[in-house]
CHARMM internal coordinates of N, CA and C (Angstrom, degrees):
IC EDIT
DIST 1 N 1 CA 1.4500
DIST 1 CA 1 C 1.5228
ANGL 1 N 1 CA 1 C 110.82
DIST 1 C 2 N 1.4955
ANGL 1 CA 1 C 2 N 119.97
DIHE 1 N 1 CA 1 C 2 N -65.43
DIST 2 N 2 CA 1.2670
ANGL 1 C 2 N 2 CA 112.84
DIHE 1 CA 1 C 2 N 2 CA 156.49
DIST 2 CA 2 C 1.6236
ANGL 2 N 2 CA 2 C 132.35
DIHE 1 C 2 N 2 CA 2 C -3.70
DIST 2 C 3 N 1.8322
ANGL 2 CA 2 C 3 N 99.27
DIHE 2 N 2 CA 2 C 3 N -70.07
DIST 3 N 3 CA 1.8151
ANGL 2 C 3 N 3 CA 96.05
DIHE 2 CA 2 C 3 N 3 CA 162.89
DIST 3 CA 3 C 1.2065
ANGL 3 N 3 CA 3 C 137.08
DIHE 2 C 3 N 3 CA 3 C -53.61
DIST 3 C 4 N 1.3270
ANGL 3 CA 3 C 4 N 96.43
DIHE 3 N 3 CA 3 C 4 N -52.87
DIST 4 N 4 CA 1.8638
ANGL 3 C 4 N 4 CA 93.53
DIHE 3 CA 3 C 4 N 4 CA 163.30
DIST 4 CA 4 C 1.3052
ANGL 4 N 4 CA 4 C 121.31
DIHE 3 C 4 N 4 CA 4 C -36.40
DIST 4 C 5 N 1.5049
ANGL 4 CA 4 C 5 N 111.42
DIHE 4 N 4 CA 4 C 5 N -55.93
DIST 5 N 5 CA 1.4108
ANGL 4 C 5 N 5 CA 108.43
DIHE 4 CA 4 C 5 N 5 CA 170.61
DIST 5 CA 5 C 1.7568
ANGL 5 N 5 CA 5 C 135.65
DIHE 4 C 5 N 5 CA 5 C -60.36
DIST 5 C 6 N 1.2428
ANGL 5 CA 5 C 6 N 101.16
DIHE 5 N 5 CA 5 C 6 N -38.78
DIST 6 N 6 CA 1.7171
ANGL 5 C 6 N 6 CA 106.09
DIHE 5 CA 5 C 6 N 6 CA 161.41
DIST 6 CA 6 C 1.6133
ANGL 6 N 6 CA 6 C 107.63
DIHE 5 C 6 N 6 CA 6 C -67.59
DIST 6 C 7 N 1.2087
ANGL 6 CA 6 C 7 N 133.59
DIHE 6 N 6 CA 6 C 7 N -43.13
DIST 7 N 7 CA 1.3771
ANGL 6 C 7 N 7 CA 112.77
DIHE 6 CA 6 C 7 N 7 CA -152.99
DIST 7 CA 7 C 2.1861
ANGL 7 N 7 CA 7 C 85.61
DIHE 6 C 7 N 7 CA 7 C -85.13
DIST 7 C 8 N 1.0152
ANGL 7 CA 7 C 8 N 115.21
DIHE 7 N 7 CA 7 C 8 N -36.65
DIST 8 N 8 CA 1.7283
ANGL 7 C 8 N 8 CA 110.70
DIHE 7 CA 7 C 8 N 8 CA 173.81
DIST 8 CA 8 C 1.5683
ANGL 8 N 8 CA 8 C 103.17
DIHE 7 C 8 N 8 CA 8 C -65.82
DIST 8 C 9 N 1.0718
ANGL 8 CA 8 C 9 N 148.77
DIHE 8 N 8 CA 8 C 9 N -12.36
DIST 9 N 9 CA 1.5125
ANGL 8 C 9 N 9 CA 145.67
DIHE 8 CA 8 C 9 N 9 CA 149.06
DIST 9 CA 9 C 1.7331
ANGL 9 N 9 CA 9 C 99.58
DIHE 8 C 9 N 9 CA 9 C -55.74
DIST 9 C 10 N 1.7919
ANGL 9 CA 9 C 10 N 108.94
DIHE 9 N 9 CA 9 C 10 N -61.90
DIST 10 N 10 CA 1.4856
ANGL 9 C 10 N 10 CA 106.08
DIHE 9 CA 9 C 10 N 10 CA -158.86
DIST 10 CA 10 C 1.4706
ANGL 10 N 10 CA 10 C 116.24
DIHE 9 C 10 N 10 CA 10 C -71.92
DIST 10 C 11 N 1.4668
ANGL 10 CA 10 C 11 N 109.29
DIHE 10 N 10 CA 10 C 11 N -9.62
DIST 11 N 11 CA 1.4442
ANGL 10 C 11 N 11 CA 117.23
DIHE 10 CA 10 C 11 N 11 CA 162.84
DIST 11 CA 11 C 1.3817
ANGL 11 N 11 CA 11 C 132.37
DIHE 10 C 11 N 11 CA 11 C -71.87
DIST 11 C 12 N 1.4045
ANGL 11 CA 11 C 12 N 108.34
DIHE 11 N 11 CA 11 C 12 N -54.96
DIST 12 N 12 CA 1.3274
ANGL 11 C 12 N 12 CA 115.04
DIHE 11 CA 11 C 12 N 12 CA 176.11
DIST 12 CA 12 C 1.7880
ANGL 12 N 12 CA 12 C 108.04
DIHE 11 C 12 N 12 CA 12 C -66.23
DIST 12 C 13 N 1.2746
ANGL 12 CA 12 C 13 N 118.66
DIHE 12 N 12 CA 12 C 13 N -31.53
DIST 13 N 13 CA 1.3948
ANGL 12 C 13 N 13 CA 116.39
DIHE 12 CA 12 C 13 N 13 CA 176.06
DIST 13 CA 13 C 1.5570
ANGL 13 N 13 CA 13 C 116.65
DIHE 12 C 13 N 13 CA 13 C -58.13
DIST 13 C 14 N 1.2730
ANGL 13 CA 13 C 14 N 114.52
DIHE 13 N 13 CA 13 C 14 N -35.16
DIST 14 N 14 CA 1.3347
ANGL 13 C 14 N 14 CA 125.47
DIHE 13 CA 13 C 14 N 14 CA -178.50
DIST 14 CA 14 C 1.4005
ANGL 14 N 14 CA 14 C 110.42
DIHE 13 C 14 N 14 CA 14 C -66.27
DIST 14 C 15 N 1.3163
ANGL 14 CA 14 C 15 N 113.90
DIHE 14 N 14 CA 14 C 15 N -50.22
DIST 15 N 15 CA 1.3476
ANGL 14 C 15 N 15 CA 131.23
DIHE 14 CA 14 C 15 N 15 CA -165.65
DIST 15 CA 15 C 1.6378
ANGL 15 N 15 CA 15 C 114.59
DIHE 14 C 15 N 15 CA 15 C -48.75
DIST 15 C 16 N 1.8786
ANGL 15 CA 15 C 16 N 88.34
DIHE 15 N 15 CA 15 C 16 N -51.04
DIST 16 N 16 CA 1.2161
ANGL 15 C 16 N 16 CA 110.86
DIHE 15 CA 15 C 16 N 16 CA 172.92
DIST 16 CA 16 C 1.6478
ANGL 16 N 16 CA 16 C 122.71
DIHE 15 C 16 N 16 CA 16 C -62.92
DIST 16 C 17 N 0.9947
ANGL 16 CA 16 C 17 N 130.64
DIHE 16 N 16 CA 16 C 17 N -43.55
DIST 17 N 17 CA 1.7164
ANGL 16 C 17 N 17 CA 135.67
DIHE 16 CA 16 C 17 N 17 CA 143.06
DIST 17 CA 17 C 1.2951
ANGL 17 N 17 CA 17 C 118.16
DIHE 16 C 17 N 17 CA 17 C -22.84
DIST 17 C 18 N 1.5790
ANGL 17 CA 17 C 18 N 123.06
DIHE 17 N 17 CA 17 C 18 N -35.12
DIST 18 N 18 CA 1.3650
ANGL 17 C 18 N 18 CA 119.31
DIHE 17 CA 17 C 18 N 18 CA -159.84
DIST 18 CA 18 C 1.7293
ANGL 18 N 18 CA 18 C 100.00
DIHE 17 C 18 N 18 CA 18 C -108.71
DIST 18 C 19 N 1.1005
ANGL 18 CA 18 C 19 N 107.78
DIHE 18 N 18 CA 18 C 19 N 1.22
DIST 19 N 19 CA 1.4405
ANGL 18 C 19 N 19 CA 134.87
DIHE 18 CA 18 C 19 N 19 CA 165.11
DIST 19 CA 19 C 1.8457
ANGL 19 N 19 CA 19 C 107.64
DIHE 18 C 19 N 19 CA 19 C -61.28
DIST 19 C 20 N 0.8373
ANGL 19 CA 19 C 20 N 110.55
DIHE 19 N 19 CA 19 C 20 N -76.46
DIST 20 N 20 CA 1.7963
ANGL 19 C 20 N 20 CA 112.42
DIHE 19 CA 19 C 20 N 20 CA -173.84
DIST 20 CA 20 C 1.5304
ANGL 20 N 20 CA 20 C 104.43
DIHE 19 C 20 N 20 CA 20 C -70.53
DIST 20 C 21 N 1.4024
ANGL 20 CA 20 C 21 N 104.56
DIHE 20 N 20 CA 20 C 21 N -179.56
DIST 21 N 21 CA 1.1171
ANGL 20 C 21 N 21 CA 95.67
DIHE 20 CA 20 C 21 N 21 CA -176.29
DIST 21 CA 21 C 1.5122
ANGL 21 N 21 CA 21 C 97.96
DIHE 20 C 21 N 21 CA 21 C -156.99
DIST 21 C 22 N 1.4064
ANGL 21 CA 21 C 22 N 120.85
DIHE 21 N 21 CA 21 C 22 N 155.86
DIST 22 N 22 CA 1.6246
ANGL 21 C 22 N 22 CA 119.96
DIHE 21 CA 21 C 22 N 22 CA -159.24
DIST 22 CA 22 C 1.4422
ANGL 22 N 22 CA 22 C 97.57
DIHE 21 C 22 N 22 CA 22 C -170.97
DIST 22 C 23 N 1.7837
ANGL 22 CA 22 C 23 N 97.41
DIHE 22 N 22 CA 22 C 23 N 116.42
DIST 23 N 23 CA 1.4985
ANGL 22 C 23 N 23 CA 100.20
DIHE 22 CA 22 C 23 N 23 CA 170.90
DIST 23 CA 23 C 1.8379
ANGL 23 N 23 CA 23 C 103.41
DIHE 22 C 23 N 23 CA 23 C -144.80
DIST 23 C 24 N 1.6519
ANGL 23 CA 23 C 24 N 88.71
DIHE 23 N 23 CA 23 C 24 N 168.19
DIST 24 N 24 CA 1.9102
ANGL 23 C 24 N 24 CA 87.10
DIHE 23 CA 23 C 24 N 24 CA -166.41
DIST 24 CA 24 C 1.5279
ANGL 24 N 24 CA 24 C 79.71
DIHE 23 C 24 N 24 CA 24 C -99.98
DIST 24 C 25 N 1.2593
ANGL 24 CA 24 C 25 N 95.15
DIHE 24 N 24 CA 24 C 25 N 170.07
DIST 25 N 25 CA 2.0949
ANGL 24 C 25 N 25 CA 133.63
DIHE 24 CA 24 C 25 N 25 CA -159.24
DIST 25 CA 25 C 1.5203
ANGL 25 N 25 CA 25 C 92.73
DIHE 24 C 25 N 25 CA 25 C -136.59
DIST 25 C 26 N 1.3804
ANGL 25 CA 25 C 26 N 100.64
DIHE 25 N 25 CA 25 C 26 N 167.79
DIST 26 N 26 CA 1.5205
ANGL 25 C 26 N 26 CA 99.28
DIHE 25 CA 25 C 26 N 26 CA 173.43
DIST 26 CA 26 C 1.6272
ANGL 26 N 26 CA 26 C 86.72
DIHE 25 C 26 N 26 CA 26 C -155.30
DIST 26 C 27 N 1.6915
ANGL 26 CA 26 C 27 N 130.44
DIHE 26 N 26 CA 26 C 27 N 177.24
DIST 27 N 27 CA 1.1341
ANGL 26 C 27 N 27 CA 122.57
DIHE 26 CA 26 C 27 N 27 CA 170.60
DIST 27 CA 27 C 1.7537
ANGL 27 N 27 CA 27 C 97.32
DIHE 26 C 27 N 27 CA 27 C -174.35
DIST 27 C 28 N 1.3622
ANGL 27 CA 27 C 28 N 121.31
DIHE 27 N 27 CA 27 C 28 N 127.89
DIST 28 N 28 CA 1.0829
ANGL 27 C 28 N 28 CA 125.84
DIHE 27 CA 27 C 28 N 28 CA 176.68
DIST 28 CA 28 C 1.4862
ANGL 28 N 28 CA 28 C 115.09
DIHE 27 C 28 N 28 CA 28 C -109.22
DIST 28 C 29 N 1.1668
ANGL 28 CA 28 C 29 N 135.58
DIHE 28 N 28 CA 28 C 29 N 139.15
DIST 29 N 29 CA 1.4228
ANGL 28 C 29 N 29 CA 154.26
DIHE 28 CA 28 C 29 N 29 CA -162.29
DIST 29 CA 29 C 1.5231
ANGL 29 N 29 CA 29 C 123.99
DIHE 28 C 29 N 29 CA 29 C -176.41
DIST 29 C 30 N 1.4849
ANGL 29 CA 29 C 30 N 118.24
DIHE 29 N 29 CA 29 C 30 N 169.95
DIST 30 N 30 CA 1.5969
ANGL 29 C 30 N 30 CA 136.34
DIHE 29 CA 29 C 30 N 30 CA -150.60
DIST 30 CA 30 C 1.6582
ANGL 30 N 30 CA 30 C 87.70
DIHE 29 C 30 N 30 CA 30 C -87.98
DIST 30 C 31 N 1.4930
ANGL 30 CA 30 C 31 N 117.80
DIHE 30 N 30 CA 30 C 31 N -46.11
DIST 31 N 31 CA 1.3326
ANGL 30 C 31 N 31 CA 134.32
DIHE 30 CA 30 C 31 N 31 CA -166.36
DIST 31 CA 31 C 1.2636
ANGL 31 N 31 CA 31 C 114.48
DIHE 30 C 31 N 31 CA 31 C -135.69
DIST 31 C 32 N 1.6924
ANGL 31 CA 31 C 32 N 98.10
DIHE 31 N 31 CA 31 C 32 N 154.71
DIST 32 N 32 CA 1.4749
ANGL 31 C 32 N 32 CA 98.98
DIHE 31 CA 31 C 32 N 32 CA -167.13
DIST 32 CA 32 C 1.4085
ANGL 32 N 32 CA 32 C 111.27
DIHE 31 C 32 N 32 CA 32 C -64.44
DIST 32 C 33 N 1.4857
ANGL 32 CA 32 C 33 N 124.36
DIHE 32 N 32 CA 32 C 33 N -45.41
DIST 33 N 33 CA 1.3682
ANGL 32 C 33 N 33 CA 148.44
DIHE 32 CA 32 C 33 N 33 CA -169.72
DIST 33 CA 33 C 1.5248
ANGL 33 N 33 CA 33 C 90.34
DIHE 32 C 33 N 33 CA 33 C -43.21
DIST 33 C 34 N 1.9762
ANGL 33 CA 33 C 34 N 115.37
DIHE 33 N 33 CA 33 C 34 N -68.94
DIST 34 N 34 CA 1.3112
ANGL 33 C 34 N 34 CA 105.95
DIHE 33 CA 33 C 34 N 34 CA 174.95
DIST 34 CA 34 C 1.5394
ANGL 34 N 34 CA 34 C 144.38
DIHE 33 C 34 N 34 CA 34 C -63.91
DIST 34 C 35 N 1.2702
ANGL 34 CA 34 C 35 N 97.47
DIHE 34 N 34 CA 34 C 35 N -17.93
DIST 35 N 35 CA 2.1609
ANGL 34 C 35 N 35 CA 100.82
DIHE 34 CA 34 C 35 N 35 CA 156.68
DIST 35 CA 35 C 1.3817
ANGL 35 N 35 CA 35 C 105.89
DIHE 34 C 35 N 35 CA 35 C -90.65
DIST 35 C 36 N 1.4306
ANGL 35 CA 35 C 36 N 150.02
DIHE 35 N 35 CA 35 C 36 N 5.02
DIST 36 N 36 CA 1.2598
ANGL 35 C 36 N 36 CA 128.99
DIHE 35 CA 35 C 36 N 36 CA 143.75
DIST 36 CA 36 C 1.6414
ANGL 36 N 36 CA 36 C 111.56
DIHE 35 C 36 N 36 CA 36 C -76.41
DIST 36 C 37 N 1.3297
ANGL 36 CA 36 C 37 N 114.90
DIHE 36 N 36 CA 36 C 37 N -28.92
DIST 37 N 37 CA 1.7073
ANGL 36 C 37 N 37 CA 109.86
DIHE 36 CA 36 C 37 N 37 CA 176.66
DIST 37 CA 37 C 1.3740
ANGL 37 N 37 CA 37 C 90.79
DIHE 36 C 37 N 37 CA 37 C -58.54
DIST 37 C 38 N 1.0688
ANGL 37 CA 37 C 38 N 135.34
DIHE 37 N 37 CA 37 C 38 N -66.56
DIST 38 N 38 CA 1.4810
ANGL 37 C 38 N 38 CA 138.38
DIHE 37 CA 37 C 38 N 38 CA -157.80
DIST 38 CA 38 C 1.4652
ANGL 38 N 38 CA 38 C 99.62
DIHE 37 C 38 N 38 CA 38 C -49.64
DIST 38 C 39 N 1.4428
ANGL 38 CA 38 C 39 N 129.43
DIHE 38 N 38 CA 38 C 39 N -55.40
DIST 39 N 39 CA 1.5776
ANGL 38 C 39 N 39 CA 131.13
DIHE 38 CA 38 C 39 N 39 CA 171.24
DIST 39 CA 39 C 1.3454
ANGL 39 N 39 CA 39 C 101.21
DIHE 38 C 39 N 39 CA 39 C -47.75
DIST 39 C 40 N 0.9194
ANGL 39 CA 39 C 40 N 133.74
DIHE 39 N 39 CA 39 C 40 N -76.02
DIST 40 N 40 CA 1.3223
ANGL 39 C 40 N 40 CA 135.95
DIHE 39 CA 39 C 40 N 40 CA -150.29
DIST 40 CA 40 C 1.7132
ANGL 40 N 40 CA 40 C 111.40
DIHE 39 C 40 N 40 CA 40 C -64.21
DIST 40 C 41 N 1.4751
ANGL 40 CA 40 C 41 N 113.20
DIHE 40 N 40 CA 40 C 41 N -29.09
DIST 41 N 41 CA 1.4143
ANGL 40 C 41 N 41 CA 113.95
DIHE 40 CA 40 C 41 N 41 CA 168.40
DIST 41 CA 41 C 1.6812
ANGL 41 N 41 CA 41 C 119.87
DIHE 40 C 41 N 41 CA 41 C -81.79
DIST 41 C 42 N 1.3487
ANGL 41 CA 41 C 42 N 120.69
DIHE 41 N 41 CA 41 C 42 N -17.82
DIST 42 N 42 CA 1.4781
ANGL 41 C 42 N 42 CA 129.94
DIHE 41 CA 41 C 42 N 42 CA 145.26
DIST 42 CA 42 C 1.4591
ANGL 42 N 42 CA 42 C 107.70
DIHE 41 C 42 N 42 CA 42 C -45.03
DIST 42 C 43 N 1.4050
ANGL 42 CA 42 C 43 N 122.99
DIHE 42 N 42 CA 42 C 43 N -68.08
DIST 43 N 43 CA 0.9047
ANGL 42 C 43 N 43 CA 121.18
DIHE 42 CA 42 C 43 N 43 CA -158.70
DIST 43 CA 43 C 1.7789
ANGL 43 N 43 CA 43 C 135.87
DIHE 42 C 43 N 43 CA 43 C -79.15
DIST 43 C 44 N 1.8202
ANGL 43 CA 43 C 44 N 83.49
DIHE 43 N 43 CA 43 C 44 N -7.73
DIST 44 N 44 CA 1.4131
ANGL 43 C 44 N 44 CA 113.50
DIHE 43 CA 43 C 44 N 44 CA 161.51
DIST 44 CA 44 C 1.6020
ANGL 44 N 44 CA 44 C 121.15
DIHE 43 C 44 N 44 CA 44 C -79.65
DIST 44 C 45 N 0.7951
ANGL 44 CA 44 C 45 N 118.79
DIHE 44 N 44 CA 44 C 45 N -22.78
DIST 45 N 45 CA 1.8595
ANGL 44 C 45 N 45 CA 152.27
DIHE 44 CA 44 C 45 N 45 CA -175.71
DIST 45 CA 45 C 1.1243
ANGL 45 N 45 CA 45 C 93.98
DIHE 44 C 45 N 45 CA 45 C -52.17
DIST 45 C 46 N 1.6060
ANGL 45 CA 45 C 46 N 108.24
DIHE 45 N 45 CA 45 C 46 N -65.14
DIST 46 N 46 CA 1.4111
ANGL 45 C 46 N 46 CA 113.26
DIHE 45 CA 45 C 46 N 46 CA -128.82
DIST 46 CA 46 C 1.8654
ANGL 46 N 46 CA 46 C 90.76
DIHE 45 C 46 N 46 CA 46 C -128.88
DIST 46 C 47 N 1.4911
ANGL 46 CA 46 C 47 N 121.89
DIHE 46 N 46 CA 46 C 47 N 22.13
DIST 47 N 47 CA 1.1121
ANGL 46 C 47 N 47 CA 147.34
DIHE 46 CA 46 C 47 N 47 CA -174.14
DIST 47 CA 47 C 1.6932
ANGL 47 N 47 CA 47 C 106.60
DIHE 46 C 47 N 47 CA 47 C 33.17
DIST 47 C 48 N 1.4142
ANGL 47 CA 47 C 48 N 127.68
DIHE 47 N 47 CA 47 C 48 N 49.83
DIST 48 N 48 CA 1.3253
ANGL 47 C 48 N 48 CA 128.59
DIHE 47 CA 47 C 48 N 48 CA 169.49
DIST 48 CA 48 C 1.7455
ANGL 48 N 48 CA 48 C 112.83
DIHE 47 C 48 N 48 CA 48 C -103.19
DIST 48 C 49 N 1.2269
ANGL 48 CA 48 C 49 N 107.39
DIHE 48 N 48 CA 48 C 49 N 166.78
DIST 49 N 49 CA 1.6637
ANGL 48 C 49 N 49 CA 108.07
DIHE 48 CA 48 C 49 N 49 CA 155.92
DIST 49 CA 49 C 1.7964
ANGL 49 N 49 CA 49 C 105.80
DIHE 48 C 49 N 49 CA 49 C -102.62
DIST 49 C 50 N 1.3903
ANGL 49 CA 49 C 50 N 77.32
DIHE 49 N 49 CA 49 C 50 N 177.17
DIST 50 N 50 CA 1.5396
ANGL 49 C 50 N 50 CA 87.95
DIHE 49 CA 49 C 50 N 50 CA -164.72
DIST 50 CA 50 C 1.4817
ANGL 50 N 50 CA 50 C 106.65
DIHE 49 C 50 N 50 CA 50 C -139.38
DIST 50 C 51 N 1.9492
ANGL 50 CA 50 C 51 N 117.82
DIHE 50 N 50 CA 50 C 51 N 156.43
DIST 51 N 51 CA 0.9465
ANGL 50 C 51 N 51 CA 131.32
DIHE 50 CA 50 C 51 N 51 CA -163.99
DIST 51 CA 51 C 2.0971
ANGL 51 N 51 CA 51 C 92.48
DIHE 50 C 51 N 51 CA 51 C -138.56
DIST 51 C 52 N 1.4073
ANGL 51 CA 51 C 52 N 89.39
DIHE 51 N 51 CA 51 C 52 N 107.85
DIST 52 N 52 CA 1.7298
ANGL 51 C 52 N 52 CA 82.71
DIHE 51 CA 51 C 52 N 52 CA 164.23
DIST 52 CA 52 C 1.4220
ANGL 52 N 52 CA 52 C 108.49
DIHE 51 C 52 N 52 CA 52 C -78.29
DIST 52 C 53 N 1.3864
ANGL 52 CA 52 C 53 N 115.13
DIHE 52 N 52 CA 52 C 53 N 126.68
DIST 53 N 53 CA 1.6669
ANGL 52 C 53 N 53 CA 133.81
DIHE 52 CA 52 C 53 N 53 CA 171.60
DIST 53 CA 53 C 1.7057
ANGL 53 N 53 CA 53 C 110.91
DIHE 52 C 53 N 53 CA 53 C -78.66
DIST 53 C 54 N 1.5844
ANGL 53 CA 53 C 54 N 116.00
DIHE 53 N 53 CA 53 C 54 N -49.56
DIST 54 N 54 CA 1.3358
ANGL 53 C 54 N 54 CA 115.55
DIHE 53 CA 53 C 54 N 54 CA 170.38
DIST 54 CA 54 C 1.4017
ANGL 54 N 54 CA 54 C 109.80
DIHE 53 C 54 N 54 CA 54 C -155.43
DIST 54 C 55 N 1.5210
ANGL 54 CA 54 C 55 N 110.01
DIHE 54 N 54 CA 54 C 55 N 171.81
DIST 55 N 55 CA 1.1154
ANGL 54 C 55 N 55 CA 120.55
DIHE 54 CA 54 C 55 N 55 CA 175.50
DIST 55 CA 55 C 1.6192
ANGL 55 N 55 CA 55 C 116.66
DIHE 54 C 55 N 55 CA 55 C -142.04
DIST 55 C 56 N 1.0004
ANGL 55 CA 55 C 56 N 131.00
DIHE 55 N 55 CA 55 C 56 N 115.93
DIST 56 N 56 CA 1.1567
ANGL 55 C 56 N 56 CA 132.18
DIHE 55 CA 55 C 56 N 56 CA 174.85
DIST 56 CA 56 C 2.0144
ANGL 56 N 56 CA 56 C 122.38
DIHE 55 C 56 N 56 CA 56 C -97.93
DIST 56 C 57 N 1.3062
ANGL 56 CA 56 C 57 N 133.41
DIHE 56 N 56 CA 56 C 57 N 159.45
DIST 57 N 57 CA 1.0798
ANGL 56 C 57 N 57 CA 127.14
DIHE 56 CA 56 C 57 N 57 CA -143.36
DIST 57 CA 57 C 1.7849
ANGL 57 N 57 CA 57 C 97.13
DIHE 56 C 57 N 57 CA 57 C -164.78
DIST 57 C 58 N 1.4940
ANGL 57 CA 57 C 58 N 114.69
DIHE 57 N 57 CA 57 C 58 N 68.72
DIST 58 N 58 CA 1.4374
ANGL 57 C 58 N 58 CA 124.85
DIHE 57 CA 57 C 58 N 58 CA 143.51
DIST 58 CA 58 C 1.2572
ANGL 58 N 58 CA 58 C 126.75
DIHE 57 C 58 N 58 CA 58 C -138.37
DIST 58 C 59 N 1.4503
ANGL 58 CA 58 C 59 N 96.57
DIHE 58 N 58 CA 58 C 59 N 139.81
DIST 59 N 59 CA 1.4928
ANGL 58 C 59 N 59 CA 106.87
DIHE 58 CA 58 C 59 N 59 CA -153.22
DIST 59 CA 59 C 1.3698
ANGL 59 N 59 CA 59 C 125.94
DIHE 58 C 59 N 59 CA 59 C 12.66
DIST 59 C 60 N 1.4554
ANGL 59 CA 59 C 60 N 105.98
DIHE 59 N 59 CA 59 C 60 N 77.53
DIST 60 N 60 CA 1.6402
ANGL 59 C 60 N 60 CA 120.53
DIHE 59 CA 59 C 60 N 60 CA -160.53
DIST 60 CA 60 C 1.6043
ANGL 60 N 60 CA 60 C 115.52
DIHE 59 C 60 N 60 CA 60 C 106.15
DIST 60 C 61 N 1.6134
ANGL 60 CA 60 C 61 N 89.67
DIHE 60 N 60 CA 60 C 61 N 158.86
DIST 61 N 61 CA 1.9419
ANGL 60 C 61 N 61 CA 91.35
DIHE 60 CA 60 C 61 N 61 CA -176.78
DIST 61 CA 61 C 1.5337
ANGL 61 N 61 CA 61 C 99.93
DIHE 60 C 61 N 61 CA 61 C -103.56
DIST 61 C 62 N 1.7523
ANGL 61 CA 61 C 62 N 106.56
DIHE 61 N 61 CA 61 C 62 N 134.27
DIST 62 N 62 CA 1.2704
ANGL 61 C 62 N 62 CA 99.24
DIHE 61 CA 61 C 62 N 62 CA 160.45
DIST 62 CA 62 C 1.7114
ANGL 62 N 62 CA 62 C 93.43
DIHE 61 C 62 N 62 CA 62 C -107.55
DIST 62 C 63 N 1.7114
ANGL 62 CA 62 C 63 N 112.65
DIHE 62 N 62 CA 62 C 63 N 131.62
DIST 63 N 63 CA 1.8425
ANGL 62 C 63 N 63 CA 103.64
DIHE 62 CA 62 C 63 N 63 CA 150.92
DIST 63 CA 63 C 1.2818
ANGL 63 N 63 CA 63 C 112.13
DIHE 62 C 63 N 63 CA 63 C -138.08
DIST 63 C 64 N 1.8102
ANGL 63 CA 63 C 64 N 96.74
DIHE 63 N 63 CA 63 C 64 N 169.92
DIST 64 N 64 CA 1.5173
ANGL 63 C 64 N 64 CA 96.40
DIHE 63 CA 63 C 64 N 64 CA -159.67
DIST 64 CA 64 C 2.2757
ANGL 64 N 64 CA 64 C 84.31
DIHE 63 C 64 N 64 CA 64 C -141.55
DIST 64 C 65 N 1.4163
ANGL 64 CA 64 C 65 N 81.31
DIHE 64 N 64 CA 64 C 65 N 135.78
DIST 65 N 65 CA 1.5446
ANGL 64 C 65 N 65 CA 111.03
DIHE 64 CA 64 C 65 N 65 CA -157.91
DIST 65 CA 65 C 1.4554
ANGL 65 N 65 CA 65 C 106.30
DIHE 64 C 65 N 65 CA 65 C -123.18
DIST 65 C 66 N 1.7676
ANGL 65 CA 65 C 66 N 122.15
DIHE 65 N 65 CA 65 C 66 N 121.21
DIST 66 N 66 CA 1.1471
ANGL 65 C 66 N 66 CA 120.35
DIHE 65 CA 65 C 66 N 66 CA -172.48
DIST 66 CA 66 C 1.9995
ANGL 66 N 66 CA 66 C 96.27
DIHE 65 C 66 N 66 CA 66 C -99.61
DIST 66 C 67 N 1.8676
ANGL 66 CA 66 C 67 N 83.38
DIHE 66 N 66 CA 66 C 67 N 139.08
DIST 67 N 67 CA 2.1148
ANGL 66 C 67 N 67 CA 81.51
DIHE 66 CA 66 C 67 N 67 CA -163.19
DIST 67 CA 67 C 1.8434
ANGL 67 N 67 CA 67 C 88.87
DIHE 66 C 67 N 67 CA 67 C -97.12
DIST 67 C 68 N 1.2402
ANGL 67 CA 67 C 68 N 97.27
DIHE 67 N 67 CA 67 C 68 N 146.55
DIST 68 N 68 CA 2.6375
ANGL 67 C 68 N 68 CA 97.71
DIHE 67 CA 67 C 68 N 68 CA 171.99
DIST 68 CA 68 C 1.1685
ANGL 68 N 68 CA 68 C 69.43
DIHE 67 C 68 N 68 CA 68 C -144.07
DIST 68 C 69 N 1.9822
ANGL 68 CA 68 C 69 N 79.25
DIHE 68 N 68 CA 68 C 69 N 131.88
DIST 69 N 69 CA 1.3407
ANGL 68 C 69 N 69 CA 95.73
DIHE 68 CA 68 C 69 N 69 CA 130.70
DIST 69 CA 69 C 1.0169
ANGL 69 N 69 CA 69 C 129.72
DIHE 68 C 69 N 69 CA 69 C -103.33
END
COOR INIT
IC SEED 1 N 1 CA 1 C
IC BUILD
């Protein structure tokens, strides 16, 4: 009985994971200000918030932004 009960925990837990949803963005620009507009209008798109992961800074910004909903 026990198993039944863990493996119906490890199911519904899973299920629930496949529930949200989380994908990376990327956005290239002159300035940072302007590759976060670029994030932030992805992330308006596709109605998520967003988390910038990195930003890099030669001659131009490349960043890359994980979008949840």
């Amino acid at each position: 009985m026990k198993s039944i009960k863990t493996f119906a925990a490890i199911i519904m837990l899973s299920t629930v994971s496949f529930g949200s949803f989380a994908a990376s963005v990327t956005a290239t620009a002159l300035t940072l200000d302007a590759a976060e507009a670029k994030i932030a209008a992805q992330a308006q798109q596709q109605g998520a918030t967003y988390k910038i992961t990195e930003a890099n800074f030669n001659n131009g910004v490349h960043m890359t932004a994980e979008l949840v909903k």
